[in-house]
TORKE-29678 format. One record per residue (C-alpha): x, y, z; residue in one letter. Coordinates in steps of 0.02 Angstrom, whole numbers. Layout:
<sites>
SITE X Y Z A;
...
</sites>
This chain:
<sites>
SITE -447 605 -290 X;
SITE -493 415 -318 X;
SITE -434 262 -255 X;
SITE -520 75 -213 X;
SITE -440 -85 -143 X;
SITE -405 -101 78 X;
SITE -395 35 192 X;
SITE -212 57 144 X;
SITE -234 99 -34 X;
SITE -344 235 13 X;
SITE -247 314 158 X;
SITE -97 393 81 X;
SITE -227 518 -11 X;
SITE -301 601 153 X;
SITE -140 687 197 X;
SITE -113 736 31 X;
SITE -294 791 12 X;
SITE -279 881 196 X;
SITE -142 993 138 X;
SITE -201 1054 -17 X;
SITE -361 1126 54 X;
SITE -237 1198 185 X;
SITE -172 1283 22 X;
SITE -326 1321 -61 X;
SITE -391 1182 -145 X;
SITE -560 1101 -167 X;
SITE -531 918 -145 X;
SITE -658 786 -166 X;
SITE -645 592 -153 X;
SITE -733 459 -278 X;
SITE -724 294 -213 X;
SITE -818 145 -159 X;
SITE -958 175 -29 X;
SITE -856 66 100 X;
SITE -738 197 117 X;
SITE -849 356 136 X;
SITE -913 334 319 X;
SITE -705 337 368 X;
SITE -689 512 237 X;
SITE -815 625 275 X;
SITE -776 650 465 X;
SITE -613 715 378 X;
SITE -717 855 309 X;
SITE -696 812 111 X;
SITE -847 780 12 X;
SITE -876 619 -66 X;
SITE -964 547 -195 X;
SITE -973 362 -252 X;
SITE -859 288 -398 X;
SITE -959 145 -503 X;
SITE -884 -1 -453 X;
SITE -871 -64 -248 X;
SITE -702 -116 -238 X;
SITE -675 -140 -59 X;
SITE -612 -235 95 X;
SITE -809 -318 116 X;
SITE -806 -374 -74 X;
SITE -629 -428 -83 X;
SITE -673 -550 76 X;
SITE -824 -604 -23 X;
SITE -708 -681 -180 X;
SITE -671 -801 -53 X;
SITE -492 -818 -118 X;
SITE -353 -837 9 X;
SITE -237 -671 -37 X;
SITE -90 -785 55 X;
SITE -70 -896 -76 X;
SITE -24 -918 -254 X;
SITE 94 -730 -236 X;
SITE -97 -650 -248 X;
SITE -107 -656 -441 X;
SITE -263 -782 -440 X;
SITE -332 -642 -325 X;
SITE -289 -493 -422 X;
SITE -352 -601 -554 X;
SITE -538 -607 -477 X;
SITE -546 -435 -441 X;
SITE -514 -406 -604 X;
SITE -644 -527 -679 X;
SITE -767 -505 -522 X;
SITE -777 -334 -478 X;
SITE -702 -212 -591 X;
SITE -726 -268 -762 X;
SITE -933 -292 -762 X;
SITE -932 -129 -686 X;
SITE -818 -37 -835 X;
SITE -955 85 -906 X;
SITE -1001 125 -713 X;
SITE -847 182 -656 X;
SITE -812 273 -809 X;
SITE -972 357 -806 X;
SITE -937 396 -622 X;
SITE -764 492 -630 X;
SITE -798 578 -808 X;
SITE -958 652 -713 X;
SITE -850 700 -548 X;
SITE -694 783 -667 X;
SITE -821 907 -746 X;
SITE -765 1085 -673 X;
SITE -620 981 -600 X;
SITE -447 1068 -619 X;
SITE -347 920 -584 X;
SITE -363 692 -573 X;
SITE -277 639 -423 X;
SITE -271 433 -428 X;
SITE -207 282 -353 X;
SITE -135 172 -511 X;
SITE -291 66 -491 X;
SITE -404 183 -544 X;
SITE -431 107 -735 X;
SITE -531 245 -763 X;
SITE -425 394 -744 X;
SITE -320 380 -921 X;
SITE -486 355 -1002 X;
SITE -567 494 -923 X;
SITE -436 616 -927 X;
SITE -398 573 -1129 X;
SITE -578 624 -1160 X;
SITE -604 773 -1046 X;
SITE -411 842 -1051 X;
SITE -406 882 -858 X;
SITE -237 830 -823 X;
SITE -196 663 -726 X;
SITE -61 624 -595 X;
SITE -54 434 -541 X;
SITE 20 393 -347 X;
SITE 81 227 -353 X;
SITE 133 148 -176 X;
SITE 217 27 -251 X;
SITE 359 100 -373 X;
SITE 395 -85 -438 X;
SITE 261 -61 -567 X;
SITE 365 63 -671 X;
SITE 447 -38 -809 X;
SITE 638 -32 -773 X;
SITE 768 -152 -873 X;
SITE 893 -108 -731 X;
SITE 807 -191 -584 X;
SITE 742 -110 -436 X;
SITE 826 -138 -281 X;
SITE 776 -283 -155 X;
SITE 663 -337 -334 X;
SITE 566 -526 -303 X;
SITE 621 -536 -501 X;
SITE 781 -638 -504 X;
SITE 913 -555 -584 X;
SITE 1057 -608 -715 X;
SITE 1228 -576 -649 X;
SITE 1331 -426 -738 X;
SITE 1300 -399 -926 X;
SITE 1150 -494 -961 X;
SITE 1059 -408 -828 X;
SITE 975 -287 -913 X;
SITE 961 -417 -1074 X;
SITE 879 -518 -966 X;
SITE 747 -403 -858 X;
SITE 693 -340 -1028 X;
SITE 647 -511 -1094 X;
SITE 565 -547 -915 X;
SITE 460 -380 -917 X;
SITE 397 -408 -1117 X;
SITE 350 -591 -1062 X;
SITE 250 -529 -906 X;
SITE 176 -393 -1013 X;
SITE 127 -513 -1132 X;
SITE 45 -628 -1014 X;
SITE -52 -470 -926 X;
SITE -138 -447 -1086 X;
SITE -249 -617 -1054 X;
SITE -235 -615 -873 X;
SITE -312 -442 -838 X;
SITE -415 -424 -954 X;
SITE -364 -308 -1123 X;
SITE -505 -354 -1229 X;
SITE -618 -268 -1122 X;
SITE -540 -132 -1065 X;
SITE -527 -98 -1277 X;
SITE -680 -136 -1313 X;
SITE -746 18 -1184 X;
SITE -572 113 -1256 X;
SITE -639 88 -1440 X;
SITE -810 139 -1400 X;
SITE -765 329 -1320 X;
SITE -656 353 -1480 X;
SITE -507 294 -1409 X;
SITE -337 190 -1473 X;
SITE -302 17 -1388 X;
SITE -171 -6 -1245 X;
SITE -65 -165 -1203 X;
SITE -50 -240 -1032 X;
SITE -186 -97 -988 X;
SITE -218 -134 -809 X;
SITE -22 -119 -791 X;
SITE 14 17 -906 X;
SITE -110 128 -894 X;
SITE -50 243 -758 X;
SITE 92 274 -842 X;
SITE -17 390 -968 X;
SITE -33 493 -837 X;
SITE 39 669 -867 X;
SITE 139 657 -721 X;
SITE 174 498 -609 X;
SITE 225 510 -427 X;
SITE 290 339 -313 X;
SITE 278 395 -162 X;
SITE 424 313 -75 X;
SITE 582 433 -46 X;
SITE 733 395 -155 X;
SITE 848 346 18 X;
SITE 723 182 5 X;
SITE 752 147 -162 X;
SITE 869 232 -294 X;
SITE 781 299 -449 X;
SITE 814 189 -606 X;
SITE 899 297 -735 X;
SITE 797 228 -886 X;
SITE 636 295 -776 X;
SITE 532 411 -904 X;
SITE 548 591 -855 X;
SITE 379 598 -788 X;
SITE 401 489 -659 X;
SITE 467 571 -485 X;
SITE 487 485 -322 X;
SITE 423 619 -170 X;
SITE 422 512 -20 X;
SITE 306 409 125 X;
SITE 142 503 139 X;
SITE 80 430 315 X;
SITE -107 474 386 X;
SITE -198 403 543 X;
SITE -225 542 608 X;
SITE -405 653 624 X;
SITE -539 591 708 X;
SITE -463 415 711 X;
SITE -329 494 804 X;
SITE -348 466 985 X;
SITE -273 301 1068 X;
SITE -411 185 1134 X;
SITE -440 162 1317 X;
SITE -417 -21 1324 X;
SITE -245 1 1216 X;
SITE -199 157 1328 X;
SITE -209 53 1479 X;
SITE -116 -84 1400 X;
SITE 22 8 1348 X;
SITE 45 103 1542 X;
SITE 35 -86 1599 X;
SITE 218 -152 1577 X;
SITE 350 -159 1452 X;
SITE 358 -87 1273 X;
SITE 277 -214 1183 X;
SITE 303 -288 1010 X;
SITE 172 -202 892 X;
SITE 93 -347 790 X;
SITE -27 -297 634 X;
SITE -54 -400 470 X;
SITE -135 -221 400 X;
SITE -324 -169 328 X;
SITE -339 -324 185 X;
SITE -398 -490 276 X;
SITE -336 -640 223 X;
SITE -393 -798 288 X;
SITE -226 -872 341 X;
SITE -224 -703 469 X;
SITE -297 -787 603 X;
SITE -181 -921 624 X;
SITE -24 -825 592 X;
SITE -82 -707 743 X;
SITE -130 -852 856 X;
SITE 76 -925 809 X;
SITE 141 -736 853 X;
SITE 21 -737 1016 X;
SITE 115 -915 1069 X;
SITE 299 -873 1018 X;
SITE 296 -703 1120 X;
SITE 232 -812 1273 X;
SITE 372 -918 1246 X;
SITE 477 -771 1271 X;
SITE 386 -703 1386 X;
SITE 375 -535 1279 X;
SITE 214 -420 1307 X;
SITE 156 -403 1128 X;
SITE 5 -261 1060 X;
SITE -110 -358 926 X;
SITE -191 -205 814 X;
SITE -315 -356 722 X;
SITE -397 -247 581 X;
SITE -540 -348 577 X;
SITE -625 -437 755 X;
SITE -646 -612 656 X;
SITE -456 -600 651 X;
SITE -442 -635 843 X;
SITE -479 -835 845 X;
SITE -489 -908 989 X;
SITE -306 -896 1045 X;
SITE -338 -697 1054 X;
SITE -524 -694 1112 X;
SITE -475 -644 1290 X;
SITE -304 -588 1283 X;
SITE -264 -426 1347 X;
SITE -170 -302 1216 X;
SITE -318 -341 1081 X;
SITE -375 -199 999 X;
SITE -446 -178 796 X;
SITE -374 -5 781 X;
SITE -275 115 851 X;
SITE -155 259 775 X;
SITE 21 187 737 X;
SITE 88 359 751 X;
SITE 33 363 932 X;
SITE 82 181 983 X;
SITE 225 157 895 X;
SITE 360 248 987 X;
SITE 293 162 1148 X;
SITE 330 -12 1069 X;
SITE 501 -101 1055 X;
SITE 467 -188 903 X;
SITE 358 -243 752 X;
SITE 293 -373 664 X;
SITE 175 -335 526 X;
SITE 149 -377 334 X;
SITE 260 -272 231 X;
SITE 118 -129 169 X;
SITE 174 35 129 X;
SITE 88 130 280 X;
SITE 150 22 415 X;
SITE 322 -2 314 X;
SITE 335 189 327 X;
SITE 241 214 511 X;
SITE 365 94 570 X;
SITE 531 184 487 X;
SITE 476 358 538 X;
SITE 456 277 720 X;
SITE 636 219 695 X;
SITE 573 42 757 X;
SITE 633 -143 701 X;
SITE 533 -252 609 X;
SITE 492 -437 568 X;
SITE 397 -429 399 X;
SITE 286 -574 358 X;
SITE 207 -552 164 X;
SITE 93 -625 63 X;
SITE 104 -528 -63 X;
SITE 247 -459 -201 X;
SITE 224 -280 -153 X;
SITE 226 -324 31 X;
SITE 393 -432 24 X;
SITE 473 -295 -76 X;
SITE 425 -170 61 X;
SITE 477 -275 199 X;
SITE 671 -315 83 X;
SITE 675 -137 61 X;
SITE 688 -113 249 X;
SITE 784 -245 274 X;
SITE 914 -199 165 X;
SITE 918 -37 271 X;
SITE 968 -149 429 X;
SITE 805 -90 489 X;
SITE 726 -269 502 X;
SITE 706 -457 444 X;
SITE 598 -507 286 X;
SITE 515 -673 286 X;
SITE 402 -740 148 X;
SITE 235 -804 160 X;
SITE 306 -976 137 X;
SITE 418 -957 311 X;
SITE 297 -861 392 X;
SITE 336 -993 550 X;
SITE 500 -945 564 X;
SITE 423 -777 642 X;
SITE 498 -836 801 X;
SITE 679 -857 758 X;
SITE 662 -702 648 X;
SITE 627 -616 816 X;
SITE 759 -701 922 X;
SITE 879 -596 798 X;
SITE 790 -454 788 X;
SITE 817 -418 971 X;
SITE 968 -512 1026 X;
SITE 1078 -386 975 X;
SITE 1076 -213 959 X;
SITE 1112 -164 764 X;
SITE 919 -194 706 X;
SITE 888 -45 837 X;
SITE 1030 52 770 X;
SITE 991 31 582 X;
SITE 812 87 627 X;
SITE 874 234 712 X;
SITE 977 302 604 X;
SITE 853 294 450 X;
SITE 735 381 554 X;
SITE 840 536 573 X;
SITE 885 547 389 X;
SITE 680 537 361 X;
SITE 667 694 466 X;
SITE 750 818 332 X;
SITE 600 738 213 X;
SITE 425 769 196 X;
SITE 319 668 61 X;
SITE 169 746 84 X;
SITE 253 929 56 X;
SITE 343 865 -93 X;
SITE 195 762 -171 X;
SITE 71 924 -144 X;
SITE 228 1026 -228 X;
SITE 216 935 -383 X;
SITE 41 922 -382 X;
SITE -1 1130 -400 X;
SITE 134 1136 -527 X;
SITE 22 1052 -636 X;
SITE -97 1159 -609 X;
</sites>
């Protein structure tokens, strides 16, 4: 299994990885050394993967992820940290899939398509984020405008060859050909993109009552549903939270997720003043300790971490920033949400639920309207009742189950 990027991108794999060695299964992680300390209390070994492509060195680009819909960002990483380390991370995965019986990789793992061409282990790509599957119908709750009645699908295949296009300069084909050309391999458009979908079998793992499954989807690409982990040795609720929560109220949960942005700290400080206003008890789970400013230095309810699955259902609320695992931790804790985003997968997370009745999406752009949004979200009691009910028709699913199921029938 490999993955790189925040916390978040990495997640989804342990329960995955968990219950295949409950089945049988050797499973071992390559990815960057920031994430190995957090993976080997989980009992898997782990080995490094070539490039360090982590929440330290995406802080270091110095680029505000908040701004600019995060494509000068993804740009950087791409110029910054992944492509002068190509022949690294290549060298690192082709050396871990010898003996290997199966690739298991997030989308961003460049490497895999590469790797697996060359040494014919067979490759299944988990995407979080099943927007990144070229569709001319238009996903639902999709950022991409959409043409009204016939000229939609017209239209969102112009729009996707024009972004494809454009992704060939903007991340970076000429290199990724150059190292393609060298291993005996043919060139690939909009690589970073497209890539994944080489992959002998593709798995978005969102469940299809969150999005319908475009028809004009290639047949190797399944949706299997929310694979959720905080669990293990992370798992126990800290003291300080513990005695917050037995304290008072149900809180609102408030969490902007594992990938700092720089604009964090004053959103947080503007949630910490408009629940005073209201006079609502709120739990701030800050990721990172430089995220508490001064607003949250000495506030009670202030914790970096603890398990959503454990806190959640002893909240009344949340407000967090669209990612899949808090998206999902929230929905399987049949809670409301306010979802503030930065970013285009974030947004479309945060739509998503709100289109279920489940919560209230704001862009970055009206990320001070968190206070209204919030007014609505509790004033009445069909937020609640949206979340609730989505819960319960989660219960009859299990992602994990469903994404291990397709996994050993590759092998």
């Amino acid at each position: 299994m490999s993955a790189a990027g925040s916390w978040g991108d990495v997640l989804p794999f342990v329960p995955v990885a968990h219950t295949l060695r409950a089945r049988g299964h050797d499973v071992e992680f390559v990815v960057p050394s920031g994430f190995h300390a957090r993976l080997r209390p989980e009992g898997f070994p782990v080995r490094g993967a070539g490039w360090e492509i982590g929440p330290e060195e995406l802080a270091a680009l110095g680029h505000d992820w908040s701004k600019a819909s995060g494509l000068p960002m993804m740009r950087a990483v791409m110029r910054e940290l992944i492509v002068p380390r190509l022949d690294e991370a290549h060298a690192a995965l082709e050396s871990a899939a010898d003996g290997a019986d199966l690739l298991v990789c997030h989308v961003n793992q460049v490497m895999a398509p590469i790797v697996s061409a060359r040494t014919r282990v067979p490759y299944a790509a988990l995407s979080l984020f099943a927007m990144v599957v070229p569709t001319a119908e238009g996903l639902a709750s999709s950022p991409m405008p959409q043409l009204p009645g016939p000229f939609r699908r017209p239209g969102n295949r112009a729009i996707l060859a024009l972004w494809l296009r454009a992704a060939r300069r903007m991340f970076c084909d000429r290199d990724f050909n150059r190292l393609r050309a060298g291993l005996g391999l043919s060139p690939r458009h909009a690589y970073f993109l497209s890539a994944a979908l080489e992959a002998d079998r593709y798995f978005a793992l969102v469940p299809s009552s969150f999005v319908p499954r475009p028809t004009d989807w290639p047949p190797h690409v399944q949706l299997t549903g929310f694979c959720v982990w905080d669990g293990g040795h992370t798992g126990s609720v800290p003291p300080d939270v513990e005695e917050f929560l037995a304290a008072g109220e149900p809180p609102v949960l408030v969490t902007m997720g594992s990938a700092g942005s720089t604009s964090f700290t004053e959103l947080l400080n503007g949630i910490a003043a408009a629940l005073d206003e209201r006079r609502l008890r709120g739990l701030f789970l800050v990721g990172d300790a430089r995220h508490r400013g001064e607003s949250l230095a000495d506030r009670p309810g202030v914790a970096e971490f603890a398990p959503l699955s454990a806190v959640l259902p002893r909240c009344r609320a949340v407000i967090h920033h669209g990612g899949y695992g808090t998206t999902a931790a929230t929905l399987l804790a049949g809670l409301p949400a306010v979802t503030v985003s930065p970013m285009p997968d974030q947004l479309w997370y945060g739509r998503r639920a709100a289109a279920l009745g489940a919560g209230i999406a704001l862009p970055w752009r009206r990320r001070r309207k968190v206070g209204a949004a919030l007014d609505e979200l509790l004033r009445g009691p069909s937020f609640a009742r949206a979340a609730t009910a989505y819960r319960a028709s989660l219960a009859t699913e299990d992602g994990v189950s469903t994404t291990c199921d397709a996994l050993e029938a590759m092998l």
